[in-house]
C-alpha positions in Angstrom: -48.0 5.8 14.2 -50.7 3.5 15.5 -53.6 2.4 12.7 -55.6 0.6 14.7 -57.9 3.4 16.5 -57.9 5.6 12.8 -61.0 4.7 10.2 -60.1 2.9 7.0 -58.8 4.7 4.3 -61.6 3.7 2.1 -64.5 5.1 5.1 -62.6 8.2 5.1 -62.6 8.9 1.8 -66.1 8.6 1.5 -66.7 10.8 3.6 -64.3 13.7 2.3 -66.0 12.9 -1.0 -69.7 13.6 0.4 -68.4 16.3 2.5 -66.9 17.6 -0.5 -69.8 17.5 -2.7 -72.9 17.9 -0.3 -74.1 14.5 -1.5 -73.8 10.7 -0.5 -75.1 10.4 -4.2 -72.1 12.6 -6.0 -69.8 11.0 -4.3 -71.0 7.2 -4.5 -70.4 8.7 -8.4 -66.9 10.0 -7.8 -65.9 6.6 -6.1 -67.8 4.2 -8.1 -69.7 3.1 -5.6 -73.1 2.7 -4.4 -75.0 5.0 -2.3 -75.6 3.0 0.2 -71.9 2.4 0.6 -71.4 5.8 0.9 -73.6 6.1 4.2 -72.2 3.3 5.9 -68.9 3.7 5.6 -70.1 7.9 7.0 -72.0 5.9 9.6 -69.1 4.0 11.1 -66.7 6.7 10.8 -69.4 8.5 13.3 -69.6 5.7 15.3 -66.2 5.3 15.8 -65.2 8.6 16.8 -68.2 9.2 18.8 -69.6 12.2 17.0 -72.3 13.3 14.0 -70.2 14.5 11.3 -72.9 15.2 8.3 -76.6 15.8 8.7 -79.2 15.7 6.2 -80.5 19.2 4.5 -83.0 19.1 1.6 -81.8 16.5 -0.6 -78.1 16.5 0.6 -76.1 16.6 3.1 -74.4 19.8 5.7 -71.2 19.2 8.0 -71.4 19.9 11.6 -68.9 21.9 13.2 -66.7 18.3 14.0 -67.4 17.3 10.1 -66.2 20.2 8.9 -62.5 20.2 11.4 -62.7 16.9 9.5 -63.2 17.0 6.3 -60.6 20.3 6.2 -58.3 17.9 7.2 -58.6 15.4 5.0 -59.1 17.5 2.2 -55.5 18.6 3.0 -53.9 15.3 3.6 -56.0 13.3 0.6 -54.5 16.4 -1.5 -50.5 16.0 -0.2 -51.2 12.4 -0.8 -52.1 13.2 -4.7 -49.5 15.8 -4.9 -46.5 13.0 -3.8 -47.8 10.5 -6.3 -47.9 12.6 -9.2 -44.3 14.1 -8.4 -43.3 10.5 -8.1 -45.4 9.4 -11.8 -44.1 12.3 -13.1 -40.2 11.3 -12.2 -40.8 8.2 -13.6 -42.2 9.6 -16.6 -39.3 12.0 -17.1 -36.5 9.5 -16.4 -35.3 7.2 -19.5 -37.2 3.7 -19.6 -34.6 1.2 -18.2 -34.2 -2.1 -19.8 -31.6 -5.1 -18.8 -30.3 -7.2 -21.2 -27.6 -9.6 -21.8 -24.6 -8.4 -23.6 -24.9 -10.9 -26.0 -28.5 -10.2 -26.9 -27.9 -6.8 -26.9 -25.2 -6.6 -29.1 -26.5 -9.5 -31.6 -30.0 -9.2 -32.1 -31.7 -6.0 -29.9 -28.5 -3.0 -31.1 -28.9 -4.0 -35.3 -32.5 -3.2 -35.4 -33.2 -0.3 -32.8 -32.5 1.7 -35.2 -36.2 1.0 -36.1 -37.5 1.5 -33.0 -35.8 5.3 -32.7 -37.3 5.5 -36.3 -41.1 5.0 -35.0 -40.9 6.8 -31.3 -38.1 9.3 -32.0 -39.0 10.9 -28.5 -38.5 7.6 -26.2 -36.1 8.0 -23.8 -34.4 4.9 -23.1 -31.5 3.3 -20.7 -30.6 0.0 -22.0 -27.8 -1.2 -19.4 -26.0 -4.7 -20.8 -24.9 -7.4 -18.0 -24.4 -11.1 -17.1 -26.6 -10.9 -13.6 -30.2 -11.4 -13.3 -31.4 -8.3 -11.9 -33.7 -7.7 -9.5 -36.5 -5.4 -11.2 -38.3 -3.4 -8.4 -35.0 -2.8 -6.4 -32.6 -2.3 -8.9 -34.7 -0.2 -10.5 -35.2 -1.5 -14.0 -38.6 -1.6 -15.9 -38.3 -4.3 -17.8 -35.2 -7.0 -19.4 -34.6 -9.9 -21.5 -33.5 -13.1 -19.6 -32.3 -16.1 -21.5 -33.8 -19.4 -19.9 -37.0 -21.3 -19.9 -39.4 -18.8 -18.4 -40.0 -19.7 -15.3 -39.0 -17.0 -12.6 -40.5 -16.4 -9.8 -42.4 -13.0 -9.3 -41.8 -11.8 -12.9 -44.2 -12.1 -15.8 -42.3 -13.2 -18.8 -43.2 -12.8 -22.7 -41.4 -15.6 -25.0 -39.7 -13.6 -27.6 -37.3 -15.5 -29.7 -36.2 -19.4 -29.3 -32.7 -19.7 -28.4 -32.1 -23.2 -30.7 -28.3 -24.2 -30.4 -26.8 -23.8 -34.5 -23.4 -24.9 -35.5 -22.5 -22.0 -38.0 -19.5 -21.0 -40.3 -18.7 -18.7 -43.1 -18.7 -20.5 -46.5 -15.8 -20.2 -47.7 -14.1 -21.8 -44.9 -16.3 -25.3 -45.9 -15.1 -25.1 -49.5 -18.2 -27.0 -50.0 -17.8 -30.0 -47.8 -20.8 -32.2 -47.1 -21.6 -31.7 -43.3 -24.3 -34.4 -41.5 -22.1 -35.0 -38.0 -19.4 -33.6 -36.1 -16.8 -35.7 -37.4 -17.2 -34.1 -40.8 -15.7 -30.9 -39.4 -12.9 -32.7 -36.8 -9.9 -31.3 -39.2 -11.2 -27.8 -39.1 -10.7 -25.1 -35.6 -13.5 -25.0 -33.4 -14.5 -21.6 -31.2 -15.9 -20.8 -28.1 -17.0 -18.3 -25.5 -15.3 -18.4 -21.8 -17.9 -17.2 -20.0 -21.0 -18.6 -21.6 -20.3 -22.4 -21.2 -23.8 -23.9 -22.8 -22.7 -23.7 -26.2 -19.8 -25.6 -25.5 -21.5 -28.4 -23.1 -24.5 -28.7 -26.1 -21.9 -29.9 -28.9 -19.9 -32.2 -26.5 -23.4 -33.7 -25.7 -24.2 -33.8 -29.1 -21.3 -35.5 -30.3 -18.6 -33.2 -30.3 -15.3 -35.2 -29.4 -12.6 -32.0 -28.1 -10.4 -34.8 -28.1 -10.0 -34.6 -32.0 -10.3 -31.3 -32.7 -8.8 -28.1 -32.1 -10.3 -25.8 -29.9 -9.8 -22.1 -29.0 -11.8 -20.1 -26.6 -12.7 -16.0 -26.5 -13.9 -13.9 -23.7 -17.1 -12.9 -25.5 -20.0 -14.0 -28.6 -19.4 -10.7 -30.8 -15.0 -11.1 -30.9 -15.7 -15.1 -31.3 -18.9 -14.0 -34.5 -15.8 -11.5 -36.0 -13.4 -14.6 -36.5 -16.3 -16.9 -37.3 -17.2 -14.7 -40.1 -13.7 -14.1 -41.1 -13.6 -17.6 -42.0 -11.1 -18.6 -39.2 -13.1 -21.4 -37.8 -16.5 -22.8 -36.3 -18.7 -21.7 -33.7 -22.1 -22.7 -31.7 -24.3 -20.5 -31.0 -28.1 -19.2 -30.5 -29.4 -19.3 -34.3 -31.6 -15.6 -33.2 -28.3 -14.1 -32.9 -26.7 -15.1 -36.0 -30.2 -14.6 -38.0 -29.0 -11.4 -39.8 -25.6 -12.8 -40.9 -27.6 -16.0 -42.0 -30.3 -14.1 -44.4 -27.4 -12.2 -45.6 -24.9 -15.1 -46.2 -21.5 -14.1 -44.0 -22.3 -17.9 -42.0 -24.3 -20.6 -42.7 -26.1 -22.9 -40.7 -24.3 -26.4 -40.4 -26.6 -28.4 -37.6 -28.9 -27.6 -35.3 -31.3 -28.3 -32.5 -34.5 -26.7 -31.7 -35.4 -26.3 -28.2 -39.1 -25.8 -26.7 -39.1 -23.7 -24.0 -35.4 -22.3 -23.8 -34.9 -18.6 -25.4 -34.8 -15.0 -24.2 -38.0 -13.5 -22.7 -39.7 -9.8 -22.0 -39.9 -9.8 -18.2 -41.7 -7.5 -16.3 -43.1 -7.0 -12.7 -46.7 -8.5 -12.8 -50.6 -6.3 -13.2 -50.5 -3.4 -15.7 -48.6 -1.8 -17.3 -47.0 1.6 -17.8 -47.6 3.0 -21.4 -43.9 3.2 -22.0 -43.2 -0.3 -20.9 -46.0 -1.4 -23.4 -44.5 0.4 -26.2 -41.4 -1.2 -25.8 -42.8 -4.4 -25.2 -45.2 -4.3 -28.4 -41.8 -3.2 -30.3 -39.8 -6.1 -29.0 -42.5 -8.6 -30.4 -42.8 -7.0 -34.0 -39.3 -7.1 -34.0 -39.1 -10.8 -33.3 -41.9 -11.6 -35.6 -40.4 -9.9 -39.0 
């Protein structure tokens, strides 16, 4: 398919719209456009193809036998063109909203309040898939996630939801009311961590956390490790967002922490407007954060 001896897309819809409604005028006011825009982009459609496609008659405008061969056939391919992007808004519509999310998140803060969300759009249809990997948005066909980092991704427009501070946490009983100010306070007591995520574990070693002189076990994942932290089997680090729930409620309490600027999980989306659905969920996700 060559382009380069076809009119622009924009000339030739001009001219299906006058053709169409018998007026450069009506159709400067379907396309939001001038009048005078109209008429050129008619005139150089005619000059380019080397014939008079509309003419004037009283105070609009008749097709000649070539402006009429042509606007039929645009008028037929404009029309397939608005046929295949409804069919493919209308998929999209029909489909269940797909969201990515870390399993942590999901499980510690997004899962115990949607709930909420089902209570105030009971008809949402929604695919929340939890994984590791940073998707890719447009081709692995997601509409929106939650990443956990600083922000800054390339490509992406990302909302700050919550901060993802680093809080040493425990149940109380296991303190027996201890006074806690460093690390050292807690060396005699067993300390827990994830396998795979890895920062928790780095931030306490950089903040004065000796492994060296105190016993430490490791888990495959946050919510097994949060189940023996609550039981009162030992100590953990983690993201204070995800633990805000068992903090209001007093299963742990919070032992140190560090509050971090930019670093926390994020709304990310593909840039320019949005889909209603997306905005929904993304209005949702804020209020959520908020209360």
């Amino acid at each position: 398919m060559n382009w380069r001896d076809v009119p622009s897309l924009a000339a030739l819809r001009a001219f299906e719209a006058a053709a169409r409604a018998g007026s450069f005028s009506a159709a400067a006011q379907e396309l939001n456009v001038t009048h005078a825009a109209i008429a050129q982009h008619v005139r150089a459609i005619e000059a380019s193809l080397g014939a008079s496609l509309l003419v004037r008659e009283g105070r609009g405008v008749a097709l000649t036998d070539a402006g009429a061969r042509l606007a039929a056939t645009l008028t037929d391919g404009f029309g397939q063109i608005i046929a295949g992007v409804r069919a493919i808004r209308d998929d999209a519509e029909a489909r269940p909203l797909a969201i990515s999310v870390t399993p942590t998140f999901a499980e510690n803060w997004l899962m115990p309040r949607f709930s909420d969300f089902w209570t105030q759009h009971p008809g949402f249809d929604l695919s929340i898939t939890p994984s590791i990997d940073v998707v890719d948005l447009r081709r692995d066909g997601f509409d929106m996630a939650v990443r956990y980092g600083d922000g800054d991704w390339p490509g992406v427009e990302a909302t700050h939801l919550i901060s993802a501070d680093y809080t040493v946490v425990a149940a109380p009983g296991l303190l027996a009311g201890r006074k806690v100010t460093q690390f050292s306070d807690l060396y005699d007591l067993p300390w827990l961590f994830e396998t795979i995520h890895r920062e928790p574990r780095l931030w306490a070693e950089a903040s004065g956390l000796d492994p060296a002189r105190c016993q430490i076990r490791e888990l495959a994942t946050l919510t097994m490790l949060l189940s023996v932290v609550r039981a009162g089997a030992g100590i953990t680090v983690v993201a204070s967002a995800l633990v805000s729930d068992d903090l209001k409620a007093g299963r742990l309490v919070a032992l140190m922490q560090e509050t971090r600027d930019r670093t926390g999980y994020y709304i990310v989306h593909a840039p320019g407007v949005l889909p209603d659905r997306v905005k929904t969920l993304k209005s949702w996700l804020l209020q959520a954060a908020r209360s």
